[in-house]
DRENDO-1510 file (C-alpha; in Angstrom, 1 decimal, always signed):
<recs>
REC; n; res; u; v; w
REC; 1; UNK; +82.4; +14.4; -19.0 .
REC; 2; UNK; +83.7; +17.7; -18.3 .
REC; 3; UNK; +86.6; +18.4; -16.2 .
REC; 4; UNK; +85.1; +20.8; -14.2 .
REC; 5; UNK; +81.8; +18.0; -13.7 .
REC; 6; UNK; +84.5; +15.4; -12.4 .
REC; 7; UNK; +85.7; +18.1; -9.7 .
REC; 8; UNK; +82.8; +18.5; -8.1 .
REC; 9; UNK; +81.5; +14.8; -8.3 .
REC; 10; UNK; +84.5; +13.8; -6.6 .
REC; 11; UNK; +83.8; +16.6; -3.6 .
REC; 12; UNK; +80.5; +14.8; -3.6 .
REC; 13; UNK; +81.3; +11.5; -3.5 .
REC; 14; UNK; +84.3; +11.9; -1.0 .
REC; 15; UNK; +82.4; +13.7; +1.5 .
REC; 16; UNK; +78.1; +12.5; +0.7 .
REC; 17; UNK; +78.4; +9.6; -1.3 .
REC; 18; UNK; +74.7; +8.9; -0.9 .
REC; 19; UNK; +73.8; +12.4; -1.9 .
REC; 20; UNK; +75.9; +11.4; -5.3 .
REC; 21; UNK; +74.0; +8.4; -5.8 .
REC; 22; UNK; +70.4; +10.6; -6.0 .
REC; 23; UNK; +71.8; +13.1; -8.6 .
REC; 24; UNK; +70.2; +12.1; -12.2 .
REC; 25; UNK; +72.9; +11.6; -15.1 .
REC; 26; UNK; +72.3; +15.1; -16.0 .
REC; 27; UNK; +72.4; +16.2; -12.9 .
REC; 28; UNK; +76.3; +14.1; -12.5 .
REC; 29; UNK; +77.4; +16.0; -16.0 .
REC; 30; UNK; +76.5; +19.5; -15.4 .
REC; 31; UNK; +79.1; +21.9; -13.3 .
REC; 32; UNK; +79.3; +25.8; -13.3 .
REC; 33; UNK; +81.8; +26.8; -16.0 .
REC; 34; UNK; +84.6; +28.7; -14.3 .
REC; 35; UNK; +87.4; +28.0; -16.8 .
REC; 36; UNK; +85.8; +29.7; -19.9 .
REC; 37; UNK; +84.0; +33.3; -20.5 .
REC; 38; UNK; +82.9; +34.2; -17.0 .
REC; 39; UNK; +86.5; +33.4; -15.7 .
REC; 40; UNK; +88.3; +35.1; -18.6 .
REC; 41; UNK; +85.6; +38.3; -17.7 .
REC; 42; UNK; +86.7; +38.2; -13.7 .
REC; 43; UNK; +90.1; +38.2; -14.4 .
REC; 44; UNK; +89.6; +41.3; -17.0 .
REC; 45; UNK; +87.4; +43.1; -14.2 .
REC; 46; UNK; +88.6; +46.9; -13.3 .
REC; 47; UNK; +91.0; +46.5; -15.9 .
REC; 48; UNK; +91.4; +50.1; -18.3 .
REC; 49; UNK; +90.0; +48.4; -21.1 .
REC; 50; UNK; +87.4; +45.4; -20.6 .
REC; 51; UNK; +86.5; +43.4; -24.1 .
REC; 52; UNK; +85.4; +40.4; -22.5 .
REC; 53; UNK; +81.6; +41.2; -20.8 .
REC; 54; UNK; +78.8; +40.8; -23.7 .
REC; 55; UNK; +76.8; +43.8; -22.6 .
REC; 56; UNK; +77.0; +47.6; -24.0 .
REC; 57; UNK; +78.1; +50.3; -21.8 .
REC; 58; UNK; +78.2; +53.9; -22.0 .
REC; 59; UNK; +82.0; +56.1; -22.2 .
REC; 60; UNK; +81.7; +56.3; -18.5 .
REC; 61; UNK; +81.4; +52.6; -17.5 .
REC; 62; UNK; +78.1; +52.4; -16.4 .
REC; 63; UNK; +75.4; +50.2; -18.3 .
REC; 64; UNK; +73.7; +51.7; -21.4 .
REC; 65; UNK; +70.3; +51.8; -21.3 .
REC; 66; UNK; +66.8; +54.2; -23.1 .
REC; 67; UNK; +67.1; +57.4; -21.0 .
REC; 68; UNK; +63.1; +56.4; -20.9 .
REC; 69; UNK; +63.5; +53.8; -17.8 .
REC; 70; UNK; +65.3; +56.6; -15.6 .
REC; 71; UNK; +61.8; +57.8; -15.0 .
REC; 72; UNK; +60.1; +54.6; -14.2 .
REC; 73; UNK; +62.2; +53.1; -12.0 .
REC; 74; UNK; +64.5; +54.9; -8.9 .
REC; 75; UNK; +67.3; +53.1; -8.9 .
REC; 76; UNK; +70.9; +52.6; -9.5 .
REC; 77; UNK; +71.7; +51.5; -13.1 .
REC; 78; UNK; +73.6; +48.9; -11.5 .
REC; 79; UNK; +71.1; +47.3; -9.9 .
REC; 80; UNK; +68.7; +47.7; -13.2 .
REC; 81; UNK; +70.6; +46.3; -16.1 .
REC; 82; UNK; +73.5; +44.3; -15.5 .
REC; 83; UNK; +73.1; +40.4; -15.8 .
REC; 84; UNK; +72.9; +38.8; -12.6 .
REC; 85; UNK; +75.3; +36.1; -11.5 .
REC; 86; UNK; +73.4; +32.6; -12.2 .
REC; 87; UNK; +73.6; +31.9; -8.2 .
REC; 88; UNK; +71.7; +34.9; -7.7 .
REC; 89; UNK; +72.8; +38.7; -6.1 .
REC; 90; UNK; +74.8; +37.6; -3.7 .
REC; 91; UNK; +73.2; +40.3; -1.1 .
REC; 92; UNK; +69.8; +39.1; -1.9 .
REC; 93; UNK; +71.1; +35.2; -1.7 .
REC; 94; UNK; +72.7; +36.0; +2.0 .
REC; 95; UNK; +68.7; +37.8; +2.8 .
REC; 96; UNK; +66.9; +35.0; +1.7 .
REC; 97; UNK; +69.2; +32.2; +3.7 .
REC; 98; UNK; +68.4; +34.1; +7.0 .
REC; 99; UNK; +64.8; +34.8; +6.2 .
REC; 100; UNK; +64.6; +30.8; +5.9 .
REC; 101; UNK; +65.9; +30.8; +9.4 .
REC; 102; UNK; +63.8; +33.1; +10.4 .
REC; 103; UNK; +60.7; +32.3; +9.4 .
REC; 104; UNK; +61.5; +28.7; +10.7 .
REC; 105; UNK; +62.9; +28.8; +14.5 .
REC; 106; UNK; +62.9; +25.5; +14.7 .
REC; 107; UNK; +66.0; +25.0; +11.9 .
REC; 108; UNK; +68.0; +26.2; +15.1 .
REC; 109; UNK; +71.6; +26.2; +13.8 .
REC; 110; UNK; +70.8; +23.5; +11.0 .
REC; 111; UNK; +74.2; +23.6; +8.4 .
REC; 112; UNK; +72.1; +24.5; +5.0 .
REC; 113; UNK; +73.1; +25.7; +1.5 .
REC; 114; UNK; +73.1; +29.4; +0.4 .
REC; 115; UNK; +70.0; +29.5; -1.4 .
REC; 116; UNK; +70.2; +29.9; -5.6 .
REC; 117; UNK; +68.0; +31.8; -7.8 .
REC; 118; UNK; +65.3; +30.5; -10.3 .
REC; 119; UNK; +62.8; +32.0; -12.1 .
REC; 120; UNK; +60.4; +31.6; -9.9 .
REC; 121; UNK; +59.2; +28.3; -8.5 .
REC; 122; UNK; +58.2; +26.6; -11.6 .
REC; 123; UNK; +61.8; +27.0; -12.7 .
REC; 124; UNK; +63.1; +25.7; -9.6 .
REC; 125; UNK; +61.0; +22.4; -10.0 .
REC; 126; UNK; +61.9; +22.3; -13.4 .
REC; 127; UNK; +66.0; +22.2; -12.0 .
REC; 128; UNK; +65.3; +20.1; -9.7 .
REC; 129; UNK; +64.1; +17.7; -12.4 .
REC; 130; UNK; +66.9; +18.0; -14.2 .
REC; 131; UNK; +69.3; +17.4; -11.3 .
REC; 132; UNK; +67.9; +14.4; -9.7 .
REC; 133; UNK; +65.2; +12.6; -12.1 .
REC; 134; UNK; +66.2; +10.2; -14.7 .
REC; 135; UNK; +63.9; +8.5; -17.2 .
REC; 136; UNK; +61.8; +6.2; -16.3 .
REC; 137; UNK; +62.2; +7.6; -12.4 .
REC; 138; UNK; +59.0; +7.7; -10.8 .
REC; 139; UNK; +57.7; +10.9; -8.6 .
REC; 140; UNK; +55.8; +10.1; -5.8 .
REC; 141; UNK; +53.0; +13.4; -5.5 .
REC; 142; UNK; +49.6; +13.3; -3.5 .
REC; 143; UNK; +46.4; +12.9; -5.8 .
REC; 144; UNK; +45.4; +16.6; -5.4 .
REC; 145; UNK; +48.1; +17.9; -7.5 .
REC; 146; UNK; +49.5; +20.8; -9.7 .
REC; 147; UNK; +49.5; +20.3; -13.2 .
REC; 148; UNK; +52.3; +21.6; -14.0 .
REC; 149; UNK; +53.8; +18.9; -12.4 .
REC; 150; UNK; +53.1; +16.4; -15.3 .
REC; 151; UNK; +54.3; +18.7; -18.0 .
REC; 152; UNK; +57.7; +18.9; -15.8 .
REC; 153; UNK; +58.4; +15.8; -14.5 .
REC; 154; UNK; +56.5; +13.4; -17.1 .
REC; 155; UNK; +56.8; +15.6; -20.3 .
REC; 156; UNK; +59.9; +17.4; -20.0 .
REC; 157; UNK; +62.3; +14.5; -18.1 .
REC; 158; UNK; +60.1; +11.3; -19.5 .
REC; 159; UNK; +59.8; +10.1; -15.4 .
REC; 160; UNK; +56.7; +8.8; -14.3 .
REC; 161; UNK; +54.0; +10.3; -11.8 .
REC; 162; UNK; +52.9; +7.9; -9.0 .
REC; 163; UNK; +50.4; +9.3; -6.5 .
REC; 164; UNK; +49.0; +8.3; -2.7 .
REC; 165; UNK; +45.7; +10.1; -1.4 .
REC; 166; UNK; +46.3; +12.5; +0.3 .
REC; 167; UNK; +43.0; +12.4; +2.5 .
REC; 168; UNK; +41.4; +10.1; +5.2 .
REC; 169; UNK; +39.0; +11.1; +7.8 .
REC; 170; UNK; +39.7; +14.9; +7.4 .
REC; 171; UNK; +43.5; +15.2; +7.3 .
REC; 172; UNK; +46.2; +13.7; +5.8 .
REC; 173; UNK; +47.0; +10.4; +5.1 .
REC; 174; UNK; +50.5; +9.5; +6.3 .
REC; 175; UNK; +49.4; +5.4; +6.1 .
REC; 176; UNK; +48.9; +5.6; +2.1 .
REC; 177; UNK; +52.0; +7.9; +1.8 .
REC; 178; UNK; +54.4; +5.9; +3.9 .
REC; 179; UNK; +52.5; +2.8; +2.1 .
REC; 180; UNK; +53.4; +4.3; -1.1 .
REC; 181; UNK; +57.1; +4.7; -0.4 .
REC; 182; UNK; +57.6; +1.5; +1.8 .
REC; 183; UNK; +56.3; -0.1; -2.4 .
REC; 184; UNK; +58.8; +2.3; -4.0 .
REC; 185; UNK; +61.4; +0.0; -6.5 .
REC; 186; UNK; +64.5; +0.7; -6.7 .
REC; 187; UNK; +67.3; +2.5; -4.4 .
REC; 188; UNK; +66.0; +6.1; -4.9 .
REC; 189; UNK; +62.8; +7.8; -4.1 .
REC; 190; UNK; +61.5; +10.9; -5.4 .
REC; 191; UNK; +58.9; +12.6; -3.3 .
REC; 192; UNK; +57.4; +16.2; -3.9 .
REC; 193; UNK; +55.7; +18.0; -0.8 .
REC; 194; UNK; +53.6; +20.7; -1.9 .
REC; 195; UNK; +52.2; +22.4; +1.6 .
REC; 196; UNK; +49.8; +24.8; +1.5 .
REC; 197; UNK; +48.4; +22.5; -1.2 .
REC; 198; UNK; +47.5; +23.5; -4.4 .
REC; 199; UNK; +44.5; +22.8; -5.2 .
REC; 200; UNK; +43.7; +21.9; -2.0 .
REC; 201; UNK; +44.6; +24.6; +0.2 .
REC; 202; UNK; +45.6; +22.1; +3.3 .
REC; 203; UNK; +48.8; +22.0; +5.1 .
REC; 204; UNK; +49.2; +19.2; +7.4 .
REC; 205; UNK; +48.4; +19.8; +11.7 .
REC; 206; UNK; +51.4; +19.5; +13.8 .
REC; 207; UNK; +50.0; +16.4; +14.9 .
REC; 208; UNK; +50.4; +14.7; +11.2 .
REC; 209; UNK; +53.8; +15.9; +10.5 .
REC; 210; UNK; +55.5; +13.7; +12.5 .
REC; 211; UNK; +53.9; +10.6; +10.8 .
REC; 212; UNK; +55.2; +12.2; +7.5 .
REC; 213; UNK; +58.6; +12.5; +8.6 .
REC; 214; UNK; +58.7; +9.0; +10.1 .
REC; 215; UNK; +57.4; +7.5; +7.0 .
REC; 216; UNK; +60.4; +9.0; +5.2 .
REC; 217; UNK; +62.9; +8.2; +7.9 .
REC; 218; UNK; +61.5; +4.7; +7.5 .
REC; 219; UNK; +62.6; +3.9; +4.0 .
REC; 220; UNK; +66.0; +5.8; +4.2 .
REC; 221; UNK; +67.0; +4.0; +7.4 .
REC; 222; UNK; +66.4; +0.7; +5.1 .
REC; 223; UNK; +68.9; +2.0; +3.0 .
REC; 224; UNK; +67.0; +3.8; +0.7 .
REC; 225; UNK; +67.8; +7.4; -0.8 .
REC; 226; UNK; +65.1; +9.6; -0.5 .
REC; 227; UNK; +64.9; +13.2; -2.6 .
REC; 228; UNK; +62.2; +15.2; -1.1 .
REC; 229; UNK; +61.2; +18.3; -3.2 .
REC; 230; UNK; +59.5; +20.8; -1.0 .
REC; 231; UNK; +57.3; +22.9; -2.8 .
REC; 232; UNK; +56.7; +26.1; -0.3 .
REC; 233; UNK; +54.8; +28.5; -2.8 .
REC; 234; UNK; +52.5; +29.1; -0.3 .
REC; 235; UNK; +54.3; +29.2; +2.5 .
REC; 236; UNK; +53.4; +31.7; +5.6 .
REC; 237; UNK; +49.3; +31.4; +4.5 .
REC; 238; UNK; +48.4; +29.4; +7.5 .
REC; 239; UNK; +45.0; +30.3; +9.0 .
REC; 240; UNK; +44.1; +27.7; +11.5 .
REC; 241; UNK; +45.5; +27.0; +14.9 .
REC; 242; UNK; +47.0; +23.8; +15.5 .
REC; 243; UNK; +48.9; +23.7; +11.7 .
REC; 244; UNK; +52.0; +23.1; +11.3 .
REC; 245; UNK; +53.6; +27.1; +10.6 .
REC; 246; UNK; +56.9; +26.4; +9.6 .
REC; 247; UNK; +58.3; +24.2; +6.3 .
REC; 248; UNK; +58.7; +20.5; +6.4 .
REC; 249; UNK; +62.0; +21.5; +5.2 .
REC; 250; UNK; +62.8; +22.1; +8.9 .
REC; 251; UNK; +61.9; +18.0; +10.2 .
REC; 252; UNK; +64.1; +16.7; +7.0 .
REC; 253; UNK; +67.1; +19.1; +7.2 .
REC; 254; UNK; +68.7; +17.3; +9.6 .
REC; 255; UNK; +67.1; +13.5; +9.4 .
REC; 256; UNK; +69.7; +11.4; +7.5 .
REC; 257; UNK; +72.5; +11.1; +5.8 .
REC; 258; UNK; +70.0; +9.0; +3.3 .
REC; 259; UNK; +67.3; +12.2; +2.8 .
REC; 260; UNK; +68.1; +15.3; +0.8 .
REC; 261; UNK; +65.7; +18.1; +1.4 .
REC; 262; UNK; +65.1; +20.5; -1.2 .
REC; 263; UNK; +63.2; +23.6; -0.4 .
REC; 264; UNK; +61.7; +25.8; -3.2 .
REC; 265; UNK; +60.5; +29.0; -2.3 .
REC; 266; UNK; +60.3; +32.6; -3.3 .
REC; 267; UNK; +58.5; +36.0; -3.3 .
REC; 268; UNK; +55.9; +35.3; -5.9 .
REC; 269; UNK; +53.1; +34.0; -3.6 .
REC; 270; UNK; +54.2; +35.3; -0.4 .
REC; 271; UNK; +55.3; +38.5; -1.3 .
REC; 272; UNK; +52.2; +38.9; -4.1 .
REC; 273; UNK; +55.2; +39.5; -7.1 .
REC; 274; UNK; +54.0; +36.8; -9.5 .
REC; 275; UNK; +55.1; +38.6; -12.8 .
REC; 276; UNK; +58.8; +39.2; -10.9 .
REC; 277; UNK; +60.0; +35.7; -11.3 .
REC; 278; UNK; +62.5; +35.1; -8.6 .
REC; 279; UNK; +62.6; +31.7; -6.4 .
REC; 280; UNK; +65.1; +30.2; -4.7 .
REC; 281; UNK; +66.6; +26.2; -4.0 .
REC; 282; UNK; +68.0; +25.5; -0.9 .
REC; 283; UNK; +69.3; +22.4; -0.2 .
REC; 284; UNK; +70.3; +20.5; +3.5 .
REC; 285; UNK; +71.3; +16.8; +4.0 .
REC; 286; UNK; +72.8; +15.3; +7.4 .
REC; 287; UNK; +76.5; +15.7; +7.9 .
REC; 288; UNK; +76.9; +17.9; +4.6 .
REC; 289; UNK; +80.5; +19.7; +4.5 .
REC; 290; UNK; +80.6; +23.2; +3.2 .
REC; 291; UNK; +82.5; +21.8; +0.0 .
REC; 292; UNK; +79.5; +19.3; -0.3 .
REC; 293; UNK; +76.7; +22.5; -0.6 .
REC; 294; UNK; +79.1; +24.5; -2.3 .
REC; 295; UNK; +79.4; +21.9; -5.4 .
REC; 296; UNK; +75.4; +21.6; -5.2 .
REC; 297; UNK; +75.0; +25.6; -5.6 .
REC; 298; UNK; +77.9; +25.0; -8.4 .
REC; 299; UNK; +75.8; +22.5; -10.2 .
REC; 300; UNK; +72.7; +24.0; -9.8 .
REC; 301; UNK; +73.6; +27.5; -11.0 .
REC; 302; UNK; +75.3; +25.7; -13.6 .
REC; 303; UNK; +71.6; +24.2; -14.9 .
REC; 304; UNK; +70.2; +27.6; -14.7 .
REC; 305; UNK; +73.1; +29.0; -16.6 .
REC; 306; UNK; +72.7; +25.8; -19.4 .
REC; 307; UNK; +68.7; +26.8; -19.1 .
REC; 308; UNK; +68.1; +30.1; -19.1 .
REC; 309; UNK; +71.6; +32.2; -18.1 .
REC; 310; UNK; +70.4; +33.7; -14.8 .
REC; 311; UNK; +67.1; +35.8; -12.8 .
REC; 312; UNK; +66.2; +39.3; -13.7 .
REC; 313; UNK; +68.3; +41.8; -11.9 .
REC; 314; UNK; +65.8; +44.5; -11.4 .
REC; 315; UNK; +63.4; +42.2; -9.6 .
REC; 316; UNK; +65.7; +40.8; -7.5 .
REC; 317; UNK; +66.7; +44.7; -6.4 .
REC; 318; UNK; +62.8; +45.6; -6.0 .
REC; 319; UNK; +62.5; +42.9; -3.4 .
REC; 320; UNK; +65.6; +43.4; -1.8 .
REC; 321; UNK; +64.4; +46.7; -1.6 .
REC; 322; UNK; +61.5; +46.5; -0.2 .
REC; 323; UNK; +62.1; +43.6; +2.3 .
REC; 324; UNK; +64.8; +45.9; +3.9 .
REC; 325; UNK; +61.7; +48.9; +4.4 .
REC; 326; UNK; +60.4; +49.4; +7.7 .
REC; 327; UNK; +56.7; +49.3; +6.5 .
REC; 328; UNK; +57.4; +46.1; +5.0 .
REC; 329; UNK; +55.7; +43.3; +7.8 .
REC; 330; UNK; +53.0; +45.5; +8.4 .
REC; 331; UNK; +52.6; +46.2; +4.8 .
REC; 332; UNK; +52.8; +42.2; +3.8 .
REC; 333; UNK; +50.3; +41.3; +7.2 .
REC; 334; UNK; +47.5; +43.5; +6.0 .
REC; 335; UNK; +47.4; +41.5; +2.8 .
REC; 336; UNK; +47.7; +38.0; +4.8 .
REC; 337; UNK; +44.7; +39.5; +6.8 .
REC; 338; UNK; +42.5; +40.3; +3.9 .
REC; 339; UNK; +43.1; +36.5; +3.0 .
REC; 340; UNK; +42.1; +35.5; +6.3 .
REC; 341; UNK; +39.0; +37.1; +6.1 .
REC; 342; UNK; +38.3; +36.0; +2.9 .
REC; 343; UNK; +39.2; +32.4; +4.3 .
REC; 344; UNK; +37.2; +33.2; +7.1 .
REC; 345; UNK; +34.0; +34.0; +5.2 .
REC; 346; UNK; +34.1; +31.3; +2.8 .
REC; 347; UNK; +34.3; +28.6; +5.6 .
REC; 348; UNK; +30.7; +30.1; +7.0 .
REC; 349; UNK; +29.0; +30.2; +3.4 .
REC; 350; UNK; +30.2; +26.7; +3.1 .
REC; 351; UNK; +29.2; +25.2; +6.4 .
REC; 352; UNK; +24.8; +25.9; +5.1 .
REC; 353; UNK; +23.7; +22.1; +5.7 .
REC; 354; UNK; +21.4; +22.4; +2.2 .
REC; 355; UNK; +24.8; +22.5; +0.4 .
REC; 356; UNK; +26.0; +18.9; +1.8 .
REC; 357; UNK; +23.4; +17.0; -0.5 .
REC; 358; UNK; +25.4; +18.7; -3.6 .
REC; 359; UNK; +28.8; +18.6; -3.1 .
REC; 360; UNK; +31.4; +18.7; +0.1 .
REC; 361; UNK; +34.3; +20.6; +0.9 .
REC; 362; UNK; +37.6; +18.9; +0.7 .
REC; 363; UNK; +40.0; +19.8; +3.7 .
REC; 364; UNK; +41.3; +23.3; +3.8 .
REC; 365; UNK; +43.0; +25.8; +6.5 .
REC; 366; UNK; +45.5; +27.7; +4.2 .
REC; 367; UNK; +47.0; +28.8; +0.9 .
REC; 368; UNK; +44.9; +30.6; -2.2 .
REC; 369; UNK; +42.5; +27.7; -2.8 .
REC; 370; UNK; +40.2; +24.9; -1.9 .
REC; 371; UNK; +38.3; +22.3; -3.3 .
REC; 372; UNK; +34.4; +21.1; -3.5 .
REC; 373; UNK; +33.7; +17.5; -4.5 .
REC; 374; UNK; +30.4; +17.0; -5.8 .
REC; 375; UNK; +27.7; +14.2; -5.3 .
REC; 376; UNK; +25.5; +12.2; -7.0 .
REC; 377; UNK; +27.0; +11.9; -10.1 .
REC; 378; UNK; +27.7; +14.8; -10.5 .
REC; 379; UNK; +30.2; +16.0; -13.1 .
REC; 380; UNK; +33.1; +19.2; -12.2 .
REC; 381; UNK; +33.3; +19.5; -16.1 .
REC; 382; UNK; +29.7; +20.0; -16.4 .
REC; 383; UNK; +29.2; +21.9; -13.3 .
REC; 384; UNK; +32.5; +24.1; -14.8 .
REC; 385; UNK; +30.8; +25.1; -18.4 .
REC; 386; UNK; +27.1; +25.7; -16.5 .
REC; 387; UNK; +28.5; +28.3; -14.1 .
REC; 388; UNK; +30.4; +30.0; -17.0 .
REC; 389; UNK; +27.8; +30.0; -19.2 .
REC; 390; UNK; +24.5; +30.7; -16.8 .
REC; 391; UNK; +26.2; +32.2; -13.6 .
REC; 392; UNK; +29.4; +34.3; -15.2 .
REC; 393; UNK; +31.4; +32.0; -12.4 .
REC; 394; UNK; +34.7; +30.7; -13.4 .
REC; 395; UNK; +36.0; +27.3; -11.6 .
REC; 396; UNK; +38.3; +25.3; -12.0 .
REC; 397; UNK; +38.1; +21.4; -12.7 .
REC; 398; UNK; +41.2; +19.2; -11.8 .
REC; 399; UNK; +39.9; +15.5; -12.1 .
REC; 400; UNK; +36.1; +15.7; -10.6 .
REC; 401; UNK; +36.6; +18.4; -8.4 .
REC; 402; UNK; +36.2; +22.4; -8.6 .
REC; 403; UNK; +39.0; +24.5; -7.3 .
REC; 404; UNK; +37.9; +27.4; -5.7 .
REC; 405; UNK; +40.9; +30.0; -6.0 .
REC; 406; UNK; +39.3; +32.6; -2.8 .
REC; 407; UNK; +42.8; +34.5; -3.1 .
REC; 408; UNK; +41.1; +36.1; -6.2 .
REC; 409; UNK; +37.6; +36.9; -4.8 .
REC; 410; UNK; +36.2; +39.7; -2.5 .
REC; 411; UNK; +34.7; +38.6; +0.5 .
REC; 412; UNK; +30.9; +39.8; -0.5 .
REC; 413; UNK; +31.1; +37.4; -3.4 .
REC; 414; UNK; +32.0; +34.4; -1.8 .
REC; 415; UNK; +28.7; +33.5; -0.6 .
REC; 416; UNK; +27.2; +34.1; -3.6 .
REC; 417; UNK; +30.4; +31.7; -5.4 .
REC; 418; UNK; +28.9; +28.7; -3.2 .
REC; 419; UNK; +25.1; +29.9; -3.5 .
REC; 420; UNK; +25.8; +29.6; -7.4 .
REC; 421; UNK; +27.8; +26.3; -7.4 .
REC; 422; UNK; +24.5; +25.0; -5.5 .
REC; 423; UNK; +22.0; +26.2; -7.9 .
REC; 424; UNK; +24.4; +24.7; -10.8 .
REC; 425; UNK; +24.3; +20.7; -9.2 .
REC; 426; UNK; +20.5; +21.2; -8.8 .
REC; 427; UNK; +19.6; +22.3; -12.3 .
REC; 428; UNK; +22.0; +19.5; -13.8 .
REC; 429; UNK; +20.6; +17.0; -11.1 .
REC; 430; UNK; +17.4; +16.4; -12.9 .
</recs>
């Protein structure tokens, strides 16, 4: 093991020795390299002649580049082609911490880590694969999952997917989740908490999330470690009264020496950038030092570094950009209000009582999507290749229900969406 990996395992386990005990043996080898190029390249900054950086410059210092791109884009050179540091721009790192505040009061003055760059969210789960899940691990997901899940967690780092329904009576169901990790082996526990749900477009009420906290406080006040992955693509897209607005990441930052929260978030979804590729981790754990979150950040900008060097500069200076114009909230609350009333009208084409002998609408209040489970027999794969092929309607079919992504529909066609899902189960129900 690396030197530099020692280091920062030791300011782990001196000051969070349970937080040491949930990295993965990947996650205890890897470390930031500051001894090698990136070290020998600060020292050699401003210096009258700089061999070290692996980019090409002009004669006057500043980053060569086609004269083409001048045009396109209205910005310094600086903040166009450069590499970014692996942690992120710092400027754009210290934003997005106080945004997180922000946008969830209820952190108060909650110690948390500086965020770090990924690209994008998929990225970020992908890291914190790597950093905390071992073979043969198990991941404890709902049963209305993303896909890309699998690929990650089962695929890429050979864990195993366990799943607890997410559903009973019309909201979530905090007895099967807490049953599921009470029945968890071992003295780790892997959770991932994916709110707005994709595919099922629910977040939990604010009556529910206290269940799911005390379900995990539960099993790490037996002893056990607990790694909860909080997936917040979707966060901010809330459109009922009575759910919860903020991140679970606020309930767990705080809970227990034995519960790491990890919150993955980023522009793509809530900022409508999803070709820019920039997400963020942020990590919080009771009684964390500074030197604890500091070796975290070291280690995780060390597995982006190891995976894929660092996030695109430019798009990191778009958004920073743009968050910092005045016409920004009003700009990004006319697009959350065209998804209301998109929302909105799907909920009335849905509610037509002829519908209910077909297929029923699984719980939904935010996000891009929900989800229709059909009756009698009915198949989503079949229902799937009849609307494509007789309604020009594209679905989509995870397990035996259709996702229904109204993010990517106008308003007038919803109704007909729902009128053509219903005419699909009554041809094939013959």
């Amino acid at each position: 093991m690396d030197a530099q990996a020692i280091s920062l395992n030791h300011i782990i386990q001196e000051n969070s020795p349970q937080l040491f005990e949930m990295l993965s043996e990947r996650g205890k080898n890897i470390f930031f390299p500051k001894l090698g190029i990136l070290a020998q390249a600060a020292q050699a900054k401003g210096k009258d002649i700089n061999a070290t950086i692996g980019e090409a410059v002009e004669d006057d210092g500043s980053s060569m580049h086609l004269p083409e791109f001048d045009a396109l884009v209205n910005m310094p050179t600086s903040s166009i082609f450069p590499y970014a540091p692996s942690f992120g721009k710092p400027e754009f790192r210290k934003y997005w911490k106080e945004s997180i505040y922000r946008k969830n009061p209820s952190l108060g003055d909650c110690f948390i880590s500086n965020p770090v760059a990924t690209n994008g969210l998929t990225h970020g789960i992908s890291m914190a694969g790597y950093l905390f899940v071992n073979e043969a691990d198990t991941v404890l997901l709902s049963n209305h999952y993303w896909e890309n899940y699998n690929l990650i967690f089962e695929n890429n780092y050979g864990a195993q997917v366990d799943t607890f329904e997410l559903f009973t009576r019309g909201g979530f169901n905090v007895a099967d989740f807490s049953k599921k990790l009470q029945a968890s082996k071992g003295e780790k526990i892997i959770t991932l908490l994916n709110f707005p749900n994709n595919p099922s477009g629910y977040t939990p009420l604010v009556s529910e999330i206290e269940g799911i906290v005390s379900a995990i406080k539960q099993v790490a006040d037996a002893g056990k470690k607990v790694v909860v992955i909080i997936d917040d693509a979707y966060f901010g897209l809330v459109y009922e009264k009575g759910v919860y607005m903020e991140s679970i990441f606020t309930q767990l930052a705080n809970l227990s020496e034995n519960v790491l929260a990890l919150k993955l978030d980023g522009a793509t979804k809530e900022d409508y950038v999803w070709g820019f590729r920039v997400g963020f981790m942020t990590y919080a754990i009771k009684g964390a030092t500074t030197a604890v979150y500091e070796a975290l950040e070291n280690k995780t900008a060390g597995a982006v570094r190891g995976n894929i060097s660092n996030i695109s500069q430019l798009s990191q200076s778009l958004l920073l950009k743009v968050y910092t114009a005045p016409t920004y909230e009003a700009s990004k609350k006319e697009k959350y209000d065209l998804l209301k009333s998109r929302y909105d009208c799907l909920k009335v084409a849905l509610s037509r009582p002829e519908y209910a002998e077909y297929f029923a609408a699984l719980p939904f209040n935010s996000g891009y999507f929900m989800c229709v489970e059909p009756k009698k027999g009915l198949k989503a794969e079949d229902l799937r290749k009849h609307l494509l092929e007789k309604y020009s309607t594209g679905v989509i079919v995870l397990g035996n229900v259709l996702r229904l992504a109204f993010s990517a529909v106008p308003a007038s066609k919803l109704p007909i969406l729902v009128e053509n899902i219903y005419k699909a189960c009554k041809e094939l129900d013959k």
